[in-house]
TIMI-2910 file (N, C-alpha, C, CB; in pm, 1 decimal, decimal comma, always signed):
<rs>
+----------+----------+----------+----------+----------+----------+----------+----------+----------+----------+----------+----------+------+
!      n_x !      n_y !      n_z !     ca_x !     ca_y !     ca_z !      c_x !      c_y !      c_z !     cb_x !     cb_y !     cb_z ! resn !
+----------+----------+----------+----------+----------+----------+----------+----------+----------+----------+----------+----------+------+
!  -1094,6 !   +404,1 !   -188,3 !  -1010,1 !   +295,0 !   -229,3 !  -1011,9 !   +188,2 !   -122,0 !   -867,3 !   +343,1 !   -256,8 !  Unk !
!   -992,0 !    +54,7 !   -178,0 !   -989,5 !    -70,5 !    -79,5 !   -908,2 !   -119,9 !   -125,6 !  -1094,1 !   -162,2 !    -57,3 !  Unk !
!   -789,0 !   -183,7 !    -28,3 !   -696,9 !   -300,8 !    -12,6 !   -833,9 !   -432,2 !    -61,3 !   -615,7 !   -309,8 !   +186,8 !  Unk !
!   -797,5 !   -517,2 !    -97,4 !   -887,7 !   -666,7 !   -126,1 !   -816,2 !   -743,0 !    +13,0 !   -843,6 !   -771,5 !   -319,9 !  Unk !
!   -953,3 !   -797,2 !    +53,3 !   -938,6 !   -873,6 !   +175,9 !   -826,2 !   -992,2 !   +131,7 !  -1095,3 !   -937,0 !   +229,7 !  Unk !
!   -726,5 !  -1103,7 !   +233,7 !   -694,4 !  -1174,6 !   +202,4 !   -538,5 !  -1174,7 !   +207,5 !   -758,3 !  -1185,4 !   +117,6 !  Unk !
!   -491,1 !  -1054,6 !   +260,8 !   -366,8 !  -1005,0 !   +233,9 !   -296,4 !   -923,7 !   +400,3 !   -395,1 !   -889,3 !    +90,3 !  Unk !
!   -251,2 !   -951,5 !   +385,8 !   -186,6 !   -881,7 !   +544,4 !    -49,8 !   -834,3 !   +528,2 !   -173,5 !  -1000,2 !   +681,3 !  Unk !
!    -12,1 !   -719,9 !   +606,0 !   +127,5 !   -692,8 !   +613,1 !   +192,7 !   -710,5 !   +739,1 !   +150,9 !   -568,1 !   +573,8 !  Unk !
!   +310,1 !   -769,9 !   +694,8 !   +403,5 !   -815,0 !   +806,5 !   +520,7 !   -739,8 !   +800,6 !   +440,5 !   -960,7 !   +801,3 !  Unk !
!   +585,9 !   -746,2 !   +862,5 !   +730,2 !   -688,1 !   +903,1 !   +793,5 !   -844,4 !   +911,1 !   +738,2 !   -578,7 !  +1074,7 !  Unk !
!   +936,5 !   -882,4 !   +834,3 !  +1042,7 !   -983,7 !   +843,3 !  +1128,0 !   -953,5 !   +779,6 !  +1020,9 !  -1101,3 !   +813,7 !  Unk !
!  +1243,9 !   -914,9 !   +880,6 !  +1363,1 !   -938,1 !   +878,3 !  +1434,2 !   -763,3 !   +839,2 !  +1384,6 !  -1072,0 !   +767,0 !  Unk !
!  +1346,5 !   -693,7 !   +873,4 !  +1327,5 !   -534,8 !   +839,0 !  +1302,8 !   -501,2 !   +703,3 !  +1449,0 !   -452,7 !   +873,6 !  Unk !
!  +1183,3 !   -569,3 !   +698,4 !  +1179,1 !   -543,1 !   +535,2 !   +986,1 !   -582,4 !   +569,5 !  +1313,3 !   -691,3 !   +393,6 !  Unk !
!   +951,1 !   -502,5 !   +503,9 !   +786,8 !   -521,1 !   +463,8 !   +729,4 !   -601,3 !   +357,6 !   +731,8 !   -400,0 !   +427,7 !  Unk !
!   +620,8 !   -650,1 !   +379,6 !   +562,0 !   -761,0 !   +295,1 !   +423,4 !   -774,0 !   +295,3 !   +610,0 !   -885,4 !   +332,2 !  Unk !
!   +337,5 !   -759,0 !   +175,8 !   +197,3 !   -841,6 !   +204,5 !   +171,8 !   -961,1 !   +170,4 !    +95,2 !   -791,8 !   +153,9 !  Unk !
!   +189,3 !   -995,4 !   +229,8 !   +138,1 !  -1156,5 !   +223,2 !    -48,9 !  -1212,3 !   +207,8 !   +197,8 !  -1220,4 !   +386,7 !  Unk !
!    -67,7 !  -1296,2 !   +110,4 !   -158,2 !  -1337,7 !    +86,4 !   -178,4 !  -1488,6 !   +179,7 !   -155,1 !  -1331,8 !    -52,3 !  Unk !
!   -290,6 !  -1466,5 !   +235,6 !   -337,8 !  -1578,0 !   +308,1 !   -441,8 !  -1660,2 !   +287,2 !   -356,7 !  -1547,1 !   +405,6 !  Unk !
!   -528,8 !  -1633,5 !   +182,5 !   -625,8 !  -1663,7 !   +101,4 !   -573,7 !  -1714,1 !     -3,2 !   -703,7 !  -1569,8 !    +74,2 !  Unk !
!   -635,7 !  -1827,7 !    -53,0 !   -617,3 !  -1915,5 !   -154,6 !   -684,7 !  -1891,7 !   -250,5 !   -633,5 !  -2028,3 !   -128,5 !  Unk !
!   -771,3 !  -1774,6 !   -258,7 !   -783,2 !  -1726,4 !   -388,6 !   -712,0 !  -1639,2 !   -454,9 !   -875,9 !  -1687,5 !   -400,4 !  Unk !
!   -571,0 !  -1607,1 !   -388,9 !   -485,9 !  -1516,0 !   -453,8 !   -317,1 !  -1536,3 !   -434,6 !   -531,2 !  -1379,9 !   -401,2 !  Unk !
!   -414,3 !  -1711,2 !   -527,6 !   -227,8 !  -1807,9 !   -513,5 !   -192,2 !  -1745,4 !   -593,8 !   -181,2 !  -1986,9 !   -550,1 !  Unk !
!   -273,2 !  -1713,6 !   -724,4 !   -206,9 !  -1679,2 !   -888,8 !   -130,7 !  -1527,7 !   -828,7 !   -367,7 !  -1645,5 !  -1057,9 !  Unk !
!   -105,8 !  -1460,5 !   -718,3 !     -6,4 !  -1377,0 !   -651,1 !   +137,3 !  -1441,1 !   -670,6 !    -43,2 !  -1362,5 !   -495,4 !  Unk !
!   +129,3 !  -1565,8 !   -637,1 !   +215,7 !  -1581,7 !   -655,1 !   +399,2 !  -1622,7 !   -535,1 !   +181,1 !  -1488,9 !   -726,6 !  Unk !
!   +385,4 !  -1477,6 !   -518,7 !   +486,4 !  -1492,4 !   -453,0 !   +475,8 !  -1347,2 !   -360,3 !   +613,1 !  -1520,7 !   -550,4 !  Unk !
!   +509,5 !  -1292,7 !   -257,4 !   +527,7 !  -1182,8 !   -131,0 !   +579,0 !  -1041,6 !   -226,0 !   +675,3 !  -1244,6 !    +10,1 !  Unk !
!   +453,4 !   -957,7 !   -179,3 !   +502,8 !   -831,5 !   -244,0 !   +582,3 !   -715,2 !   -135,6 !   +364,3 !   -761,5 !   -314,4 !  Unk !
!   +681,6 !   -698,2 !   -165,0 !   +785,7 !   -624,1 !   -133,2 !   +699,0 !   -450,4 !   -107,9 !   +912,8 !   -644,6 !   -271,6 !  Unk !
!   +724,2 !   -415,8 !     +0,6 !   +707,4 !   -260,7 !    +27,0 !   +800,0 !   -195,8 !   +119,9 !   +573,7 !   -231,1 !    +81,8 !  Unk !
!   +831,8 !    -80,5 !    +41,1 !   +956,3 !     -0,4 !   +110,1 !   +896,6 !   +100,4 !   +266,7 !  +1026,6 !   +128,3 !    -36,4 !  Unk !
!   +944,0 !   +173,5 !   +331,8 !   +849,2 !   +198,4 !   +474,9 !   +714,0 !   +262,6 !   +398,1 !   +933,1 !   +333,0 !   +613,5 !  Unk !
!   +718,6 !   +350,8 !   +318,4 !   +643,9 !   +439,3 !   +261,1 !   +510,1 !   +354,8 !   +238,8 !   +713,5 !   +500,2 !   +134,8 !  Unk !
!   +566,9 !   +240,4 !   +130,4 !   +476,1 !   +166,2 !   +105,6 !   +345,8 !   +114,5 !   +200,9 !   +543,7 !    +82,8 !    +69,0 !  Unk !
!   +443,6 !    +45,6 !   +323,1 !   +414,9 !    +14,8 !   +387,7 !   +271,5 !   +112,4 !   +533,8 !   +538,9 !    -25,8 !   +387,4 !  Unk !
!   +331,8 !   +199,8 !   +496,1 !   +277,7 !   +367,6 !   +560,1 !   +137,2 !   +356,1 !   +522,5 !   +355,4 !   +533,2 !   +475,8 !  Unk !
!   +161,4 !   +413,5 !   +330,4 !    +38,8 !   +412,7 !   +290,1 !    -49,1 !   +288,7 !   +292,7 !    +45,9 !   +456,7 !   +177,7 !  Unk !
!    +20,0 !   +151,5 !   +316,5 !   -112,1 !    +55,8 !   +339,1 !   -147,5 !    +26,2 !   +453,1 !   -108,3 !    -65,5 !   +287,3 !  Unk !
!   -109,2 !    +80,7 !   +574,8 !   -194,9 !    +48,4 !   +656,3 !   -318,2 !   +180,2 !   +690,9 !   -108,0 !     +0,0 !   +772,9 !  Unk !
!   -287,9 !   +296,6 !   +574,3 !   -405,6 !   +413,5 !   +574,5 !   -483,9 !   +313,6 !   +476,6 !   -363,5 !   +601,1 !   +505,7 !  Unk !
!   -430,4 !   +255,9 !   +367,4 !   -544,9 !   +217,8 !   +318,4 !   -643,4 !   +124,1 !   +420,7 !   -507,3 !   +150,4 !   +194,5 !  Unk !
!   -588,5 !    +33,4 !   +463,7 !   -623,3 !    -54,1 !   +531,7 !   -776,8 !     +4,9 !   +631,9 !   -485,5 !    -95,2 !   +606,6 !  Unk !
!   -729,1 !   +142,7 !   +645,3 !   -835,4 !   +188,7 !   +734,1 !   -946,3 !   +285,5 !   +663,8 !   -766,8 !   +263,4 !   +852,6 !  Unk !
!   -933,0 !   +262,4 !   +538,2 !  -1022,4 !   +319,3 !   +465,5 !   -971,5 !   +421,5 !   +375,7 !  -1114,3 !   +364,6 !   +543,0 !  Unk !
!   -914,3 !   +482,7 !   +419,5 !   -816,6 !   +604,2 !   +321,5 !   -851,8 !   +637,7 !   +211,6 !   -683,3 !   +572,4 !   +281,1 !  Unk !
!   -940,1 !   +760,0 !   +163,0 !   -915,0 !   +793,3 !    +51,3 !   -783,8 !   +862,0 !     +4,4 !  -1007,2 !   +853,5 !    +28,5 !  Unk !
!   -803,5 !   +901,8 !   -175,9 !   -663,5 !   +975,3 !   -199,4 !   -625,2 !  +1083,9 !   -136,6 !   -646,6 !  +1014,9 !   -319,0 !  Unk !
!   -713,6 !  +1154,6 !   -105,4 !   -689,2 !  +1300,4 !    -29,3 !   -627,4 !  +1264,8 !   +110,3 !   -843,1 !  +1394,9 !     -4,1 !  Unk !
!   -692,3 !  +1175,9 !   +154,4 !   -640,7 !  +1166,9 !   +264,4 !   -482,2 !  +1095,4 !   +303,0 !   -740,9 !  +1110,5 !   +319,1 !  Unk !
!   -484,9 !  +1003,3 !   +183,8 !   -311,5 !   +943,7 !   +172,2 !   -226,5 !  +1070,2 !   +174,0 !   -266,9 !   +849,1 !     +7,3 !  Unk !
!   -264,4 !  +1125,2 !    +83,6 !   -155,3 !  +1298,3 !    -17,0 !   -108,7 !  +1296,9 !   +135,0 !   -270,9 !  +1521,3 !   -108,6 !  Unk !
!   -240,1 !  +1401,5 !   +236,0 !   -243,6 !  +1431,7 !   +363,1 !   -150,0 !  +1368,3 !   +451,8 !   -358,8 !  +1412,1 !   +402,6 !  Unk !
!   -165,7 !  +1254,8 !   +425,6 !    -46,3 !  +1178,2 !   +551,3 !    +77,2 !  +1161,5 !   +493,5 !    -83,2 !  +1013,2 !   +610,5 !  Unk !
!    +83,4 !  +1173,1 !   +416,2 !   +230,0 !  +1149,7 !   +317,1 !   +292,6 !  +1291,7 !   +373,5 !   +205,1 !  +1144,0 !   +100,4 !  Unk !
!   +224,0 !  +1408,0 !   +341,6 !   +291,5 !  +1525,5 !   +358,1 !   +304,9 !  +1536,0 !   +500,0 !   +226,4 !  +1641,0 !   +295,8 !  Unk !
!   +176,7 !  +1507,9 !   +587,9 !   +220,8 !  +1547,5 !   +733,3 !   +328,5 !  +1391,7 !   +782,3 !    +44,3 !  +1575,4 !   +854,2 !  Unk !
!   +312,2 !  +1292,7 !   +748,2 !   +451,4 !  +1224,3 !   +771,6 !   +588,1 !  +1281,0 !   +741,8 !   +452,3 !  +1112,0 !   +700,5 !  Unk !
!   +608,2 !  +1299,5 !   +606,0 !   +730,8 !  +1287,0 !   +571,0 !   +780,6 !  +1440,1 !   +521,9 !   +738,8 !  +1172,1 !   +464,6 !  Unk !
!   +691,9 !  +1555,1 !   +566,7 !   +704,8 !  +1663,8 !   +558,0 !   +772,7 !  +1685,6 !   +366,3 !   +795,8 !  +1702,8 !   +698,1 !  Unk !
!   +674,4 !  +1658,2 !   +278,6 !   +717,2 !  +1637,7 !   +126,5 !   +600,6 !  +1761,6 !    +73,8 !   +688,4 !  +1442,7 !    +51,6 !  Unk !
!   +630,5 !  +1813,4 !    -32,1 !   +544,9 !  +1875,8 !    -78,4 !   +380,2 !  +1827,6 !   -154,0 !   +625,7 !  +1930,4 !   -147,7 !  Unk !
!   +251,4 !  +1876,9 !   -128,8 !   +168,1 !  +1809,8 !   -162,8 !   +153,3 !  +1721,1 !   -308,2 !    +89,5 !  +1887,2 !   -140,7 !  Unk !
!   +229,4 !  +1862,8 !   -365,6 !   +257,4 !  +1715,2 !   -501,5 !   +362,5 !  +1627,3 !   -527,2 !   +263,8 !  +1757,9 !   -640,8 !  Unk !
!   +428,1 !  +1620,7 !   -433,9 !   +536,9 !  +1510,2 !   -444,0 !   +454,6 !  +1374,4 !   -390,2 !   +685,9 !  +1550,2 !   -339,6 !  Unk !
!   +383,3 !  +1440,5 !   -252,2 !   +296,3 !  +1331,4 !   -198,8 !   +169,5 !  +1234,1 !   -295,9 !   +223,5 !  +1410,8 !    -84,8 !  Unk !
!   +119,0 !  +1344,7 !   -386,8 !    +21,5 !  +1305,2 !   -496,7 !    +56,8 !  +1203,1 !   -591,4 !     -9,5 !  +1414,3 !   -574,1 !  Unk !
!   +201,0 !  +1238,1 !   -608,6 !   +267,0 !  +1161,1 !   -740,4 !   +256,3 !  +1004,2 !   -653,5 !   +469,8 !  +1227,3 !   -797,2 !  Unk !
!   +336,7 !  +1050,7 !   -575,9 !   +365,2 !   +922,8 !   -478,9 !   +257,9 !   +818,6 !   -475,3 !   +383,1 !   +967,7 !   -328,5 !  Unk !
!   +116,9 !   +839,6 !   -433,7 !    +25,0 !   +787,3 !   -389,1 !    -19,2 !   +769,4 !   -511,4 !    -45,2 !   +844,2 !   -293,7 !  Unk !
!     +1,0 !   +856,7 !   -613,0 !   -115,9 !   +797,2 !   -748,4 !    -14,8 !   +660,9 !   -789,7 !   -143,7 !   +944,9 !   -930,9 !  Unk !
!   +134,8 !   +641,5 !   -806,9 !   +223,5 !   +528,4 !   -848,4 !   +194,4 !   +426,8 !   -742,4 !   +383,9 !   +566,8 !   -857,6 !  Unk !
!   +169,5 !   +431,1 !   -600,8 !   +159,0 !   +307,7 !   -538,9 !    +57,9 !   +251,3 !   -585,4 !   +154,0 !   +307,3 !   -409,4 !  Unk !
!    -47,8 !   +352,9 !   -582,4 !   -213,1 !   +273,5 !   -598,4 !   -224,6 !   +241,9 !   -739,7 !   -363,3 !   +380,4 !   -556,1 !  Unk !
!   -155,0 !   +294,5 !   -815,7 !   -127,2 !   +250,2 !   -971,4 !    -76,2 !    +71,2 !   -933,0 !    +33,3 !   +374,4 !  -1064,9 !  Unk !
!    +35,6 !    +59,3 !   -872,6 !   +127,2 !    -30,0 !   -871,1 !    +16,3 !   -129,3 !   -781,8 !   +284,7 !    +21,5 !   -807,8 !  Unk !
!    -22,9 !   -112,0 !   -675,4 !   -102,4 !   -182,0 !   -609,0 !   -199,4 !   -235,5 !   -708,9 !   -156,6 !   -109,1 !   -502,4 !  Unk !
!   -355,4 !   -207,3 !   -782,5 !   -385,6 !   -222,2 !   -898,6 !   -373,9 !   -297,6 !   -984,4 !   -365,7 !   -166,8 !   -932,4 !  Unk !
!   -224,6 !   -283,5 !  -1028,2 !   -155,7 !   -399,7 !  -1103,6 !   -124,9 !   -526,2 !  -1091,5 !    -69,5 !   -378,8 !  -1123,1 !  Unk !
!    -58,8 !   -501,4 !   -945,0 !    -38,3 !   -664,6 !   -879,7 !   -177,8 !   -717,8 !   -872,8 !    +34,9 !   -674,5 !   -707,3 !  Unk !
!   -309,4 !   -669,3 !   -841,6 !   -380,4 !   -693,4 !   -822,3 !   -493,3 !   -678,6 !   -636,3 !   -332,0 !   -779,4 !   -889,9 !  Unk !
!   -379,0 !   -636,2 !   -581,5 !   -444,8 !   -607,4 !   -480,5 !   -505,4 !   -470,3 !   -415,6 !   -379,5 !   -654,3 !   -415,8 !  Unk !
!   -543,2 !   -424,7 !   -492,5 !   -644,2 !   -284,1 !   -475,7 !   -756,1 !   -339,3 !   -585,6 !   -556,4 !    -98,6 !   -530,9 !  Unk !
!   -872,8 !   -314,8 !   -536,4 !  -1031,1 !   -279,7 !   -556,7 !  -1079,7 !   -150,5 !   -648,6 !  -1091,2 !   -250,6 !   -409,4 !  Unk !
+----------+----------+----------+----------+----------+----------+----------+----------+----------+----------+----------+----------+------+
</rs>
């Protein structure tokens, strides 16, 4: 899986955000909101991350069961997808 170039996450105001910096992804719109988790799993994506390996850090982060971690990661990257910023 790939994040799409063009997008960065910031930290403001204790709250997470990817922000688009590329002007090919005005039709974004507006700053997508990520909770820490969110935020967790995109900077694994960021570094290449497959799914196995998200599940993996989800569980050794947040000490969750492997399929709680699965569910988890299949709805972000679902949700990611949608907005449009996953590949």
């Amino acid at each position: 899986m790939k994040l799409k170039d063009g997008f960065a996450l910031r930290q403001m105001a204790g709250e997470f955000l990817a922000v688009p910096f590329d002007e090919r992804y005005s039709d974004v719109g507006a700053l997508v909101s990520l909770n820490e988790t969110g935020a967790f799993l995109w900077e694994k994506l960021s570094g290449g991350a497959e799914l196995d390996e998200l599940v993996g850090a989800l569980v050794g982060e947040y000490e969750i069961s492997e399929d709680e971690a699965k569910d988890a990661v299949l709805s972000f990257t679902e949700s990611l997808k949608s907005a449009g910023l996953l590949e």
